[in-house]
mmCIF file of the N, C-alpha and C atoms, coordinates in Angstrom:
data_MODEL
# 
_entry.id   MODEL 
# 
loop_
_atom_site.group_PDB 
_atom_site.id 
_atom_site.type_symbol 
_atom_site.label_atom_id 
_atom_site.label_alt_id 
_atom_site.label_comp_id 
_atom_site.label_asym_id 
_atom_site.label_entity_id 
_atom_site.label_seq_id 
_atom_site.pdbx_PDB_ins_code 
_atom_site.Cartn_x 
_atom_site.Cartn_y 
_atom_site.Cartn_z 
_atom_site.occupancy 
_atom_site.B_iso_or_equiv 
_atom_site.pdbx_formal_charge 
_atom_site.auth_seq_id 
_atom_site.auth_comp_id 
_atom_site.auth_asym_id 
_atom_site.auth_atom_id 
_atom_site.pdbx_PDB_model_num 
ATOM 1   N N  . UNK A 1 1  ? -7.775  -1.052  3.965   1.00 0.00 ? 1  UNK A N  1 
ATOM 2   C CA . UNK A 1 1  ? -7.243  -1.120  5.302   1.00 0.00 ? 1  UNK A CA 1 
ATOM 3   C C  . UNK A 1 1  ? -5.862  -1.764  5.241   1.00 0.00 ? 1  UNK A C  1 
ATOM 4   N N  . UNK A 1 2  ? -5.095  -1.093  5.737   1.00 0.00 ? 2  UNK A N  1 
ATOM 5   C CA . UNK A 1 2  ? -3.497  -1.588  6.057   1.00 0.00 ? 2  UNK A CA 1 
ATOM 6   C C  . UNK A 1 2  ? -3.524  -2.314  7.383   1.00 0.00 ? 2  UNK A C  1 
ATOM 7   N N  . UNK A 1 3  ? -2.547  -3.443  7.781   1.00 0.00 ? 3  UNK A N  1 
ATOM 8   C CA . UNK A 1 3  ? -2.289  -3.650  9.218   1.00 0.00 ? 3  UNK A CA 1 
ATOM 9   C C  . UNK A 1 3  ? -0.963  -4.080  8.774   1.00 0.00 ? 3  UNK A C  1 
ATOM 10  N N  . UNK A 1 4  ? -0.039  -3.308  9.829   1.00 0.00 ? 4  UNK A N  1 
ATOM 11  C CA . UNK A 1 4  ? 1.320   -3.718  9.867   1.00 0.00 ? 4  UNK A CA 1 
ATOM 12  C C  . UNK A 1 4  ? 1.273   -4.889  10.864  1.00 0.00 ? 4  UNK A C  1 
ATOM 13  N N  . UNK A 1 5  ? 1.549   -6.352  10.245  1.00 0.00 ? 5  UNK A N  1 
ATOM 14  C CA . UNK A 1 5  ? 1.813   -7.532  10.873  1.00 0.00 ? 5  UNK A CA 1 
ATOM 15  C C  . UNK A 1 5  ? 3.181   -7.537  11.784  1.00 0.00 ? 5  UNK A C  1 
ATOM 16  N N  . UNK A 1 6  ? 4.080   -7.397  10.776  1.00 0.00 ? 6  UNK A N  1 
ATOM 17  C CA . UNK A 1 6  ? 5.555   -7.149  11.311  1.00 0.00 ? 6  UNK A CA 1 
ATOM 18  C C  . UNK A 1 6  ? 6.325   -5.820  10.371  1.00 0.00 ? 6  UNK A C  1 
ATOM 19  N N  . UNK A 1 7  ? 7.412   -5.353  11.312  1.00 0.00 ? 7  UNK A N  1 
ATOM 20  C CA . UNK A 1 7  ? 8.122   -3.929  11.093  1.00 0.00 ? 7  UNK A CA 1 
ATOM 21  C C  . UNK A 1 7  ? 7.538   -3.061  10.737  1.00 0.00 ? 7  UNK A C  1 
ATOM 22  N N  . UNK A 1 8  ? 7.648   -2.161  10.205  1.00 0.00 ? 8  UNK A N  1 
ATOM 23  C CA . UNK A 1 8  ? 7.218   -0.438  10.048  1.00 0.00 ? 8  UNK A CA 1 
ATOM 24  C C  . UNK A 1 8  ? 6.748   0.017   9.117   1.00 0.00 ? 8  UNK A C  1 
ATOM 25  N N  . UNK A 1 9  ? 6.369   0.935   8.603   1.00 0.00 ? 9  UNK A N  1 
ATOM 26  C CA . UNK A 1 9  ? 6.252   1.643   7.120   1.00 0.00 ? 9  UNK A CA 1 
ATOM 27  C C  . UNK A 1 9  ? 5.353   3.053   7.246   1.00 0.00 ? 9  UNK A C  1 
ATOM 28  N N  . UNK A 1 10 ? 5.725   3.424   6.187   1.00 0.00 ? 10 UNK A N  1 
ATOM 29  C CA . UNK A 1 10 ? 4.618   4.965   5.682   1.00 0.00 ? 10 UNK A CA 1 
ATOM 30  C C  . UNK A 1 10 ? 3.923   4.852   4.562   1.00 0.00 ? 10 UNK A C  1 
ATOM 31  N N  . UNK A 1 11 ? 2.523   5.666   5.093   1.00 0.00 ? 11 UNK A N  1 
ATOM 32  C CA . UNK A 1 11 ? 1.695   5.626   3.830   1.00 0.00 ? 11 UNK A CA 1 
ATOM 33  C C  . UNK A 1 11 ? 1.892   7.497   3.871   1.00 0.00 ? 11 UNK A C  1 
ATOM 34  N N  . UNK A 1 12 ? 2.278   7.849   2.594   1.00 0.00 ? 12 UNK A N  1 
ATOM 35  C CA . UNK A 1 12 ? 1.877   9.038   1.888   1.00 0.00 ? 12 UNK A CA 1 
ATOM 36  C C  . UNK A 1 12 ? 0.417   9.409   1.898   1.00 0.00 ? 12 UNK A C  1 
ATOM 37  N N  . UNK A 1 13 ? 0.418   10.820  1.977   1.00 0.00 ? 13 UNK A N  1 
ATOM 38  C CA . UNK A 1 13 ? -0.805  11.286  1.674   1.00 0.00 ? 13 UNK A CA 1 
ATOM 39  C C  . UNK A 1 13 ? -0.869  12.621  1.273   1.00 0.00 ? 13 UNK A C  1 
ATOM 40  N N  . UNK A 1 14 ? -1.680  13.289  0.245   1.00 0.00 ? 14 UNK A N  1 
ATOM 41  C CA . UNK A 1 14 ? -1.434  14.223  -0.386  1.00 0.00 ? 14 UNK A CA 1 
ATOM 42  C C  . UNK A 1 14 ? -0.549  15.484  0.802   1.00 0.00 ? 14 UNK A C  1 
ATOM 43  N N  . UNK A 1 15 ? -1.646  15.441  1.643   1.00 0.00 ? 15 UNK A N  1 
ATOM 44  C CA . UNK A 1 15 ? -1.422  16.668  2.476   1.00 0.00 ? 15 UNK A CA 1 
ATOM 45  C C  . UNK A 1 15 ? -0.054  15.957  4.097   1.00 0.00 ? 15 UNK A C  1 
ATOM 46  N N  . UNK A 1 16 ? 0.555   14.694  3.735   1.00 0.00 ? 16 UNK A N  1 
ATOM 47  C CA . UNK A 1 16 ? 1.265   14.623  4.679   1.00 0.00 ? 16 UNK A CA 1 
ATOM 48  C C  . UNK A 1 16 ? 1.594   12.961  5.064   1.00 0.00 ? 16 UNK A C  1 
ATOM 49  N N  . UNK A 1 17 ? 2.117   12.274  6.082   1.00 0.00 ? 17 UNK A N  1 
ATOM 50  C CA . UNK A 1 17 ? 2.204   10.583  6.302   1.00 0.00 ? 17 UNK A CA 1 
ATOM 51  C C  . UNK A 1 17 ? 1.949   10.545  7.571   1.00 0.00 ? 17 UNK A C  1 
ATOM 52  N N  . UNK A 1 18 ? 1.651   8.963   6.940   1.00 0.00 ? 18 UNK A N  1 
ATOM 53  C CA . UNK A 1 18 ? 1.160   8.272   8.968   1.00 0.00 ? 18 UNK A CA 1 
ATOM 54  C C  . UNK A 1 18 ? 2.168   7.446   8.631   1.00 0.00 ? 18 UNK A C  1 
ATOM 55  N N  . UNK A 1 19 ? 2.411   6.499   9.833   1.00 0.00 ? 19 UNK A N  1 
ATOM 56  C CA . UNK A 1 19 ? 4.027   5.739   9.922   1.00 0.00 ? 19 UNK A CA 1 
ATOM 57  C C  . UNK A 1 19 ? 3.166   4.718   10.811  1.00 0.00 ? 19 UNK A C  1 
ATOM 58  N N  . UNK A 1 20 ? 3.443   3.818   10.417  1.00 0.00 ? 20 UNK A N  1 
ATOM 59  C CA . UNK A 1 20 ? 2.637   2.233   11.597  1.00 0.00 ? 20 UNK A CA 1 
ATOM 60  C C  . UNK A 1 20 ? 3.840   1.594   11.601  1.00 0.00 ? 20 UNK A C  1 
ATOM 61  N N  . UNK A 1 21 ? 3.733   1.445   13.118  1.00 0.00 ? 21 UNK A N  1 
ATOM 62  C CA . UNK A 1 21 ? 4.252   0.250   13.756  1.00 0.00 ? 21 UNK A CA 1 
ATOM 63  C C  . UNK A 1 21 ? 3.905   -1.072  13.834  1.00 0.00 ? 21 UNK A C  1 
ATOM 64  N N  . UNK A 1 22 ? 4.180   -2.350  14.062  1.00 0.00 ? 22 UNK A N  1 
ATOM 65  C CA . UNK A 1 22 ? 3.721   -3.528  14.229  1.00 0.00 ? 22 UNK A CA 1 
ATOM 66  C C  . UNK A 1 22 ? 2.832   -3.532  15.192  1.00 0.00 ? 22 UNK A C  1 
ATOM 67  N N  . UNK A 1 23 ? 1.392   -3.922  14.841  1.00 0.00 ? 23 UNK A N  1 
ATOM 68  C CA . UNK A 1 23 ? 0.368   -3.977  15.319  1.00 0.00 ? 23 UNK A CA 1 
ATOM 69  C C  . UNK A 1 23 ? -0.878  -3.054  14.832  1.00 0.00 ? 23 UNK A C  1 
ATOM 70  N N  . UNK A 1 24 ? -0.285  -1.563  14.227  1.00 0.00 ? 24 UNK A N  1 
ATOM 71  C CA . UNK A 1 24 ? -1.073  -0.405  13.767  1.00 0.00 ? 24 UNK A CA 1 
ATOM 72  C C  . UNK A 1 24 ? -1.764  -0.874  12.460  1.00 0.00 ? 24 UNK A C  1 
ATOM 73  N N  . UNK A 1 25 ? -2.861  -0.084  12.342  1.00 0.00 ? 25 UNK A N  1 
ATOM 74  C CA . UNK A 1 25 ? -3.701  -0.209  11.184  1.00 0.00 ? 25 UNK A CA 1 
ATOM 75  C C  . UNK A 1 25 ? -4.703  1.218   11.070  1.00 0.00 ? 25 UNK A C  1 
ATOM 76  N N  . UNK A 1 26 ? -4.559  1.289   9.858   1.00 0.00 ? 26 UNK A N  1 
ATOM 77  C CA . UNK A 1 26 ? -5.064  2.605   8.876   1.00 0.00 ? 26 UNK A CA 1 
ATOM 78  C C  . UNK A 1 26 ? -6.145  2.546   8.435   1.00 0.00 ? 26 UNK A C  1 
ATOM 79  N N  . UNK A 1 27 ? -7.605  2.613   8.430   1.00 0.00 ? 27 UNK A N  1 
ATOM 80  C CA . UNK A 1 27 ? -8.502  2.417   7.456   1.00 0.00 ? 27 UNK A CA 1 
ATOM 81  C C  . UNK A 1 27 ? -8.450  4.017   6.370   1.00 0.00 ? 27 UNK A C  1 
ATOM 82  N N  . UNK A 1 28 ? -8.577  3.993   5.244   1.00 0.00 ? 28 UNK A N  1 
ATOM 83  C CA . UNK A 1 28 ? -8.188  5.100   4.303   1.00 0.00 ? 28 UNK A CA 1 
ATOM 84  C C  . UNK A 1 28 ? -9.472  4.887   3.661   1.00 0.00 ? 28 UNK A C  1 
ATOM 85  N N  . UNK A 1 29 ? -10.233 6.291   3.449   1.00 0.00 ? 29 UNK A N  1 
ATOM 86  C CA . UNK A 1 29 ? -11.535 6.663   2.824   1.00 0.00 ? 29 UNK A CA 1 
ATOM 87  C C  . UNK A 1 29 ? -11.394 6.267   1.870   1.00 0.00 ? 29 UNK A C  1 
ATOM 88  N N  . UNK A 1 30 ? -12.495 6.162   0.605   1.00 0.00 ? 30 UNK A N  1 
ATOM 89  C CA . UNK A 1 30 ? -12.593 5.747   -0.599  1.00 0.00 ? 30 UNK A CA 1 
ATOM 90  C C  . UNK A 1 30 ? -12.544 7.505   -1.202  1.00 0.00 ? 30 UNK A C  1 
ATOM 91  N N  . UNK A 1 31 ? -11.701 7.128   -1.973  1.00 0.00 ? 31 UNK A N  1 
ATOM 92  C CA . UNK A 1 31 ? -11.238 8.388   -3.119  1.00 0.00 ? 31 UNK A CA 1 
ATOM 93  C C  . UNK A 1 31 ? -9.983  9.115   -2.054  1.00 0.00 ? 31 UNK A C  1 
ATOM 94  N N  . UNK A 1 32 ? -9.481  8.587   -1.268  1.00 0.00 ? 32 UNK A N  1 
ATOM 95  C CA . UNK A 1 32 ? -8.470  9.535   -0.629  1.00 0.00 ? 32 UNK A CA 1 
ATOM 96  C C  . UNK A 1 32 ? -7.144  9.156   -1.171  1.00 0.00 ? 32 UNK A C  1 
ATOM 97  N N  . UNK A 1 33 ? -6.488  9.516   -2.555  1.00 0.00 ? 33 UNK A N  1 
ATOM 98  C CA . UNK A 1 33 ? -5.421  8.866   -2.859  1.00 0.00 ? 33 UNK A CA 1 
ATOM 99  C C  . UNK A 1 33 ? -3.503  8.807   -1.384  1.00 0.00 ? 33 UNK A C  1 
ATOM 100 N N  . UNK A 1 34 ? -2.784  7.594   -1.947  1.00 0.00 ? 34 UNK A N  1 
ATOM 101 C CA . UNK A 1 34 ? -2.271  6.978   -0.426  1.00 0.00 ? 34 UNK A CA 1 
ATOM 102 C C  . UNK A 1 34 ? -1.013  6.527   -1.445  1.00 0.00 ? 34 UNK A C  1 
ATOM 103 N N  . UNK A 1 35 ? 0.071   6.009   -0.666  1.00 0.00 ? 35 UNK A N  1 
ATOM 104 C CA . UNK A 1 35 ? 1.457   5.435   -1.265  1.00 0.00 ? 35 UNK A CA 1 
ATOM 105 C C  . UNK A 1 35 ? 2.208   5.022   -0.142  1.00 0.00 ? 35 UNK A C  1 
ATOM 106 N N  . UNK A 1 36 ? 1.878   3.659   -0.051  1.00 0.00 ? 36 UNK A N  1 
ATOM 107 C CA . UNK A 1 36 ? 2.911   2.828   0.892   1.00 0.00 ? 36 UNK A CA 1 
ATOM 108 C C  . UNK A 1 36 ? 4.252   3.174   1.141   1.00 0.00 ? 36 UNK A C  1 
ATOM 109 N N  . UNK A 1 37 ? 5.250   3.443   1.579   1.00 0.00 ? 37 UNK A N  1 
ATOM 110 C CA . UNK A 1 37 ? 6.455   3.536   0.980   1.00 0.00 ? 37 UNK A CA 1 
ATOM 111 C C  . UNK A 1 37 ? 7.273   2.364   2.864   1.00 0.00 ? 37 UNK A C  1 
ATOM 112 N N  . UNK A 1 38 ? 8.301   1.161   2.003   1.00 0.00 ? 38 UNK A N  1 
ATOM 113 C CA . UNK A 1 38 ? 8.458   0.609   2.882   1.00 0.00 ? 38 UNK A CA 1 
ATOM 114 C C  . UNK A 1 38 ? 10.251  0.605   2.883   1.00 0.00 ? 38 UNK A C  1 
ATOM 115 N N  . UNK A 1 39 ? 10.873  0.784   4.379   1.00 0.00 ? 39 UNK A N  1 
ATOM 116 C CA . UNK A 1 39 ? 12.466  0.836   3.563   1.00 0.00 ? 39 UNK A CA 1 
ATOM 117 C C  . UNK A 1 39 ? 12.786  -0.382  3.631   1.00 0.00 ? 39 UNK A C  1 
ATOM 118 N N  . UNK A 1 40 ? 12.337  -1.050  4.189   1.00 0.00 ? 40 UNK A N  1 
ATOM 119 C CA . UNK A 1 40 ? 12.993  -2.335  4.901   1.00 0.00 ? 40 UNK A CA 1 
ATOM 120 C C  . UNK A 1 40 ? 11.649  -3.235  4.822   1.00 0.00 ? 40 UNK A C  1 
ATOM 121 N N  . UNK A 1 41 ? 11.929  -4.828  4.991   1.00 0.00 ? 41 UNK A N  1 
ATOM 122 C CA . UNK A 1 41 ? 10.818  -5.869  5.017   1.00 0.00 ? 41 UNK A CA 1 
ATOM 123 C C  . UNK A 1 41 ? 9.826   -5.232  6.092   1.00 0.00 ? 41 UNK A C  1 
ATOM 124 N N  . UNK A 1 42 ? 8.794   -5.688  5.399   1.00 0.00 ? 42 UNK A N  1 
ATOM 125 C CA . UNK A 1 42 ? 7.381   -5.554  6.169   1.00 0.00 ? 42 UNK A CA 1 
ATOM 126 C C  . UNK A 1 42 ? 6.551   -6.901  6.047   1.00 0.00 ? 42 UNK A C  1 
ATOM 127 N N  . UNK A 1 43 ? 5.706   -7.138  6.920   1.00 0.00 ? 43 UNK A N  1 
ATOM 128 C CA . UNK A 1 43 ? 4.355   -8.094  6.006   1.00 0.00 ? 43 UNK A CA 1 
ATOM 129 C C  . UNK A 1 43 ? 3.109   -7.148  7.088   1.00 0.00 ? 43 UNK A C  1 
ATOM 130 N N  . UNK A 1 44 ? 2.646   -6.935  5.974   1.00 0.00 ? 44 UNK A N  1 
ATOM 131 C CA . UNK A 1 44 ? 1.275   -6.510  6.277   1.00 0.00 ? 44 UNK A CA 1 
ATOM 132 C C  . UNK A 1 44 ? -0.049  -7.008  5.756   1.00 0.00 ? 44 UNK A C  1 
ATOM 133 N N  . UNK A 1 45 ? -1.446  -6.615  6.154   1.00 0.00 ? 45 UNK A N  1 
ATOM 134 C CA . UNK A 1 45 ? -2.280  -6.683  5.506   1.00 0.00 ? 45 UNK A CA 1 
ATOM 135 C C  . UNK A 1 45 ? -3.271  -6.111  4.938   1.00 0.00 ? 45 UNK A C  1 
ATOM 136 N N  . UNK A 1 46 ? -3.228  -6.660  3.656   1.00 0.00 ? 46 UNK A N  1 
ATOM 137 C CA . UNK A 1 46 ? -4.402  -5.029  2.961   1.00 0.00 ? 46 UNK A CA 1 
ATOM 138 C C  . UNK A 1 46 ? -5.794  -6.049  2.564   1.00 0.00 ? 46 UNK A C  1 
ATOM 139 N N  . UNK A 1 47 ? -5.985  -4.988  2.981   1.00 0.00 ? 47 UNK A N  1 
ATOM 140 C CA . UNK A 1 47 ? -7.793  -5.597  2.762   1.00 0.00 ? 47 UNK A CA 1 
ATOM 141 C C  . UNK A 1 47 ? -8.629  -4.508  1.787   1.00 0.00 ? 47 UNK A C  1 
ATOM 142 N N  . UNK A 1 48 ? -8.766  -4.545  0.445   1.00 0.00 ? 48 UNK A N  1 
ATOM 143 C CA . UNK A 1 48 ? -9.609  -3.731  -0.298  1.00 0.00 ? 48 UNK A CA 1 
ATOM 144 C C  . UNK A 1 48 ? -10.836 -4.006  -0.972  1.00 0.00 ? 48 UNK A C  1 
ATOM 145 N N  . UNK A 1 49 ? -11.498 -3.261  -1.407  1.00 0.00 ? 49 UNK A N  1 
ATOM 146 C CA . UNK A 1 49 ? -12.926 -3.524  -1.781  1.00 0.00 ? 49 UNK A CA 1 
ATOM 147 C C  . UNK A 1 49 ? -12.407 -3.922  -3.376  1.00 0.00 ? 49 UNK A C  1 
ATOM 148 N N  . UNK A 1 50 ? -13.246 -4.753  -4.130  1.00 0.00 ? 50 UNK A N  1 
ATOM 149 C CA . UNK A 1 50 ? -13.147 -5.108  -5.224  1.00 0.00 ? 50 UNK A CA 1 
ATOM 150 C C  . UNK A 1 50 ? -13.436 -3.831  -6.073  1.00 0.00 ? 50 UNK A C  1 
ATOM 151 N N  . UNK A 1 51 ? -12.676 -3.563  -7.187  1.00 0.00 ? 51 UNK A N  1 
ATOM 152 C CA . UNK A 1 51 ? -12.595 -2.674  -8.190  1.00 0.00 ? 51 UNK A CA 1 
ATOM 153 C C  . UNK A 1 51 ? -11.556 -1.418  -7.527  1.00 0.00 ? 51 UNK A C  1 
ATOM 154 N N  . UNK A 1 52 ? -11.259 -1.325  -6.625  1.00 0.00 ? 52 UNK A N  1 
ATOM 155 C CA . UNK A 1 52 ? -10.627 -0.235  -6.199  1.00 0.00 ? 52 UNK A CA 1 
ATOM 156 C C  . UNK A 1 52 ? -8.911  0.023   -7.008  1.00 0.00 ? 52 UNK A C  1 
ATOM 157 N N  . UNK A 1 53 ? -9.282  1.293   -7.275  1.00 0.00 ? 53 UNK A N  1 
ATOM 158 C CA . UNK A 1 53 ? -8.134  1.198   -8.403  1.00 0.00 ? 53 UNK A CA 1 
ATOM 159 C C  . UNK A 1 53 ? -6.350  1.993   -7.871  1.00 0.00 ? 53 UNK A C  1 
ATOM 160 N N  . UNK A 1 54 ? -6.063  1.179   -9.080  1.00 0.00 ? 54 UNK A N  1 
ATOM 161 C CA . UNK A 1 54 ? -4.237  1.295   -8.424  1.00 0.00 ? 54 UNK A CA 1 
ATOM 162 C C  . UNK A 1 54 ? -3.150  1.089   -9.561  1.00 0.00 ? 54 UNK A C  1 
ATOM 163 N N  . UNK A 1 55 ? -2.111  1.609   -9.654  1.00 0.00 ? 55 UNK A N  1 
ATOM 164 C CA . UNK A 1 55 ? -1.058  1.571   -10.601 1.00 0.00 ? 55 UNK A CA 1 
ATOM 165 C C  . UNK A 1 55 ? -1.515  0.332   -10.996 1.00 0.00 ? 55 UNK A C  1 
ATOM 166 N N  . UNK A 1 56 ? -1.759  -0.930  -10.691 1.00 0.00 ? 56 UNK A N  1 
ATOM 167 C CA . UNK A 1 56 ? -1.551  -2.410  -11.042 1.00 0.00 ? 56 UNK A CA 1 
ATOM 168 C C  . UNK A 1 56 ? -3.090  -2.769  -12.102 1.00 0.00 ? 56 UNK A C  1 
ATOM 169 N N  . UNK A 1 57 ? -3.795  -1.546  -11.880 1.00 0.00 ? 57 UNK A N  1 
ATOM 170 C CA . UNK A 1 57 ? -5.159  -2.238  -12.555 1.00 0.00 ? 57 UNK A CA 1 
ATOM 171 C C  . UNK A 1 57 ? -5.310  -1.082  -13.642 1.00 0.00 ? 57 UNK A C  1 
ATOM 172 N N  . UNK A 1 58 ? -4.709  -0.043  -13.769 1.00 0.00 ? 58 UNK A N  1 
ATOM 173 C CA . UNK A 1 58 ? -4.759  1.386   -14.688 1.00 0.00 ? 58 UNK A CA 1 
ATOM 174 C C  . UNK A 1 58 ? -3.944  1.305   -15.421 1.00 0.00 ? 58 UNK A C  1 
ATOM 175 N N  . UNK A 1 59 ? -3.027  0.402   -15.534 1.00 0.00 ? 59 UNK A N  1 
ATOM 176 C CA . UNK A 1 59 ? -1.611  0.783   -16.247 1.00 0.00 ? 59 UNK A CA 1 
ATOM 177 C C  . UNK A 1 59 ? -0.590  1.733   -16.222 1.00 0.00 ? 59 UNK A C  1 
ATOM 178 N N  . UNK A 1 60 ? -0.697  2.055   -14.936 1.00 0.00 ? 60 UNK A N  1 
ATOM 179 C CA . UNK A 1 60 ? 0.569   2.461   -14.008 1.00 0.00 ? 60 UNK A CA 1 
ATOM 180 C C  . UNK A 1 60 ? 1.478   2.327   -14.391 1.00 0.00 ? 60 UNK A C  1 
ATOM 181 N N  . UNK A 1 61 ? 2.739   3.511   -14.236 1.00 0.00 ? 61 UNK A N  1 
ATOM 182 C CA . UNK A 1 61 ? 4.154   3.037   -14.004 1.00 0.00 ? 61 UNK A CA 1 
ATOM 183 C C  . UNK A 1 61 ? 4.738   1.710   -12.752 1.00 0.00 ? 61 UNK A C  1 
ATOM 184 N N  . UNK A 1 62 ? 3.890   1.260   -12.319 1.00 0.00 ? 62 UNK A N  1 
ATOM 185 C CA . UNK A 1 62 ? 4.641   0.073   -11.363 1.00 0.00 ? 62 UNK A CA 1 
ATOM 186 C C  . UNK A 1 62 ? 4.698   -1.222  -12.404 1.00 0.00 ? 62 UNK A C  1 
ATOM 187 N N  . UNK A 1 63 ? 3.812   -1.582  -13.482 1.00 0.00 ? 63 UNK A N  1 
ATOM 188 C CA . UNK A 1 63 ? 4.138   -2.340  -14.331 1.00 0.00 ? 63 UNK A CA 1 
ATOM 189 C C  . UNK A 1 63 ? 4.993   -2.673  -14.382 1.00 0.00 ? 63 UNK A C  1 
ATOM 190 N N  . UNK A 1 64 ? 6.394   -1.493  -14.886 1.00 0.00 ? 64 UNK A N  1 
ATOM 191 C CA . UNK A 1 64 ? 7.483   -2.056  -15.508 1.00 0.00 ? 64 UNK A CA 1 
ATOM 192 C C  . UNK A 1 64 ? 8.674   -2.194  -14.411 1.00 0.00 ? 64 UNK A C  1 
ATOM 193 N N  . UNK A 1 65 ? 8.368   -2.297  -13.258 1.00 0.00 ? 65 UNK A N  1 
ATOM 194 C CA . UNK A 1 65 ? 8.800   -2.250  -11.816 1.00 0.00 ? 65 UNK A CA 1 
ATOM 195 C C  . UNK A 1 65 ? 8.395   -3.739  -11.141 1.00 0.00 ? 65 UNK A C  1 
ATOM 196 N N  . UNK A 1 66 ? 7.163   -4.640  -11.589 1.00 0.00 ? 66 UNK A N  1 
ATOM 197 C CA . UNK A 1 66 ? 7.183   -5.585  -11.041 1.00 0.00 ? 66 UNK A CA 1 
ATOM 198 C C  . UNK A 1 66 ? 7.953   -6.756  -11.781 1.00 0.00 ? 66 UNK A C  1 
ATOM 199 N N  . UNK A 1 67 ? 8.436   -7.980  -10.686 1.00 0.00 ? 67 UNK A N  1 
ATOM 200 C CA . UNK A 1 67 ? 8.613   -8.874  -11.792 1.00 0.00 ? 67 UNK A CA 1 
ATOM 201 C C  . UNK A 1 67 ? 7.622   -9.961  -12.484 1.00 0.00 ? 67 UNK A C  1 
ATOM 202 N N  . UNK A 1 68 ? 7.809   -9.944  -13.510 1.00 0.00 ? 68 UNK A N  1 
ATOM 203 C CA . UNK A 1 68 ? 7.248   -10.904 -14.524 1.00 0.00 ? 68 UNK A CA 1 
ATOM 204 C C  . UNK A 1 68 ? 5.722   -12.476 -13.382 1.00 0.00 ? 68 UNK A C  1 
ATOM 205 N N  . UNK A 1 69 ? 7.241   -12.889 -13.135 1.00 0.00 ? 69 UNK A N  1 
ATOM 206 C CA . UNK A 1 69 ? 6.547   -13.850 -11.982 1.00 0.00 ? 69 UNK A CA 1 
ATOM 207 C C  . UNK A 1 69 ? 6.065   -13.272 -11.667 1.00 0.00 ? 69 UNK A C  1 
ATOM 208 N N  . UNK A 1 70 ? 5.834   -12.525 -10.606 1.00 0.00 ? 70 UNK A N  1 
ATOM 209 C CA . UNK A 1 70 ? 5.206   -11.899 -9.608  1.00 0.00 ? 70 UNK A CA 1 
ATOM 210 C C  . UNK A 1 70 ? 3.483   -11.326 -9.854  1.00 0.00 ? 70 UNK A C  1 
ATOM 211 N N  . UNK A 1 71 ? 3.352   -11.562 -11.247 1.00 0.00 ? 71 UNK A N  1 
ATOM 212 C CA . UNK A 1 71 ? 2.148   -11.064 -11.812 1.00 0.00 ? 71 UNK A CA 1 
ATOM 213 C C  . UNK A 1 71 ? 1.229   -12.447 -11.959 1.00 0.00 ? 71 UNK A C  1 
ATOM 214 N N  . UNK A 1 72 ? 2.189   -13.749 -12.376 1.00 0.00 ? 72 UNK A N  1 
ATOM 215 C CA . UNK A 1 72 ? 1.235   -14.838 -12.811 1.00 0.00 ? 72 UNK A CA 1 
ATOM 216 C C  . UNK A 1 72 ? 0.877   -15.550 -11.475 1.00 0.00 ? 72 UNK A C  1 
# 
């Protein structure tokens, strides 16, 4: 589940995007692959089930995209 706290964003989806405004929230099926894409600051909140998988737990290309800190 996404909730846009503050400003905007899009989540991708195979077949097309939803766009939330501040206040909106998405719940997204299990197995429905999704891609945030934000242009500008956001804070949102994600709420996921444990094990649910993502560039960050597969060894994804976002690896070499995050920083260092940002992992410990």
């Amino acid at each position: 589940m996404f909730y846009c706290i503050e400003g905007e964003f899009d989540i991708e989806f195979d077949d097309g995007l939803t766009h939330l405004y501040e206040g909106d929230f998405i719940i997204i099926p299990k197995g429905v692959r999704h891609r945030p894409d934000c242009k500008g600051l956001v804070k949102c909140l994600l709420i996921e089930i444990d094990g649910t998988l993502h560039e960050s737990n597969t060894g994804g290309p976002i690896l070499s995209k995050v920083k260092p800190s940002f992992l410990s």
